[in-house]
Phi, psi and omega in degrees: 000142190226121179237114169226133173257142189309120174297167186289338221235098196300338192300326180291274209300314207270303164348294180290346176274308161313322173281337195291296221300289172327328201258304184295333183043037186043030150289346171237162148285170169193126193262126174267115182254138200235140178284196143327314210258319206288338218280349176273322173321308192294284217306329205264338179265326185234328173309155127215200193326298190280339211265093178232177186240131211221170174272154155329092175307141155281335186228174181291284187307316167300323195280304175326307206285345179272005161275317216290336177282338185290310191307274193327319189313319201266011176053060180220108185318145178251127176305162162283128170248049137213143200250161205183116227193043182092037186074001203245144143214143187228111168263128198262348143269022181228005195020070189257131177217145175231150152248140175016045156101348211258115183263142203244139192267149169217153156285183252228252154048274170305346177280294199310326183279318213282305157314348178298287227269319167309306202259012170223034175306130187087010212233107192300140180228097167309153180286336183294330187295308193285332149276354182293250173341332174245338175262312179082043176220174145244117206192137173250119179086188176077170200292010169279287178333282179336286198308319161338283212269342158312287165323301197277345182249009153258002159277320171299308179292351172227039184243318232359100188231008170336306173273346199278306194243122187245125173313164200252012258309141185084359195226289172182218149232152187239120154306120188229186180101345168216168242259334189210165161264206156277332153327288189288345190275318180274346158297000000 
């Protein structure tokens, strides 16, 4: 599924709908997001069958959720965004964390490693893994490292995961100690 939005200016938007359509050849769907004034033309000239026309997300979370309604319409499982898990739940669009009903404060960093760290248990989680996939940089050493090994010893403390999640030396860190993942838990 491919969600694109439509530029304002039709001389633009009917080109760019026709090349997207030519580059996909109707292996994906694709949702056209319309601004207001644009969204009865695109509908009534560019839907069809494989095809819908959406008002504009205002936000990063309208757009999730205007996927996420795209996904179900089409009988296409949708991640869960609360994971549960051995007393731990984590609602991942609010970076929400409870130990046993007890909500636990994480900075917005620390929610993302501790989901990291969850959802790959027993597993060495390199540090390039992990600042590539939770920083979204790659970098050796440096104030990223640091913030690393910061982040994780403020997840064992207020997780209490002290014996649980062990630096790796030289490699990265892993959570061990428990029996599944949230993965291995929903199969």
């Amino acid at each position: 599924m491919l969600l694109l939005a439509c530029p304002r200016d039709p001389a633009v938007f009917q080109p760019l709908i026709a090349q997207v359509r030519k580059i996909l050849r109707g292996r994906m769907p694709l949702i056209l997001s319309a601004c207001k004034s644009q969204f009865r033309v695109i509908s009534i000239l560019h839907a069809d069958t494989s095809s819908s026309v959406v008002h504009a997300p205002y936000s990063f979370e309208d757009t999730y959720r205007l996927l996420e309604v795209e996904l179900r319409r089409r009988r296409v499982p949708v991640a869960d965004r609360v994971l549960e898990w051995q007393g731990y739940r984590f609602v991942l669009d609010q970076d929400h964390v409870e130990l046993a009903g007890v909500p636990i404060k994480l900075r917005p960093r620390e929610f993302d490693l501790a989901v990291a760290f969850f959802r790959n248990v027993n597993r060495l989680l390199t540090r390039e893994w992990l600042t590539a996939n939770v920083w979204g940089k790659i970098e050796e050493g440096g104030p990223i490292s640091r913030s690393l090994d910061v982040s994780v010893s403020g997840i064992r403390r207020k997780l209490g995961l002290r014996s649980r999640l062990q630096a790796i030396w030289g490699q990265g860190y892993q959570l061990s100690g428990m029996s599944e993942s949230f993965e291995d838990q929903r199969n």
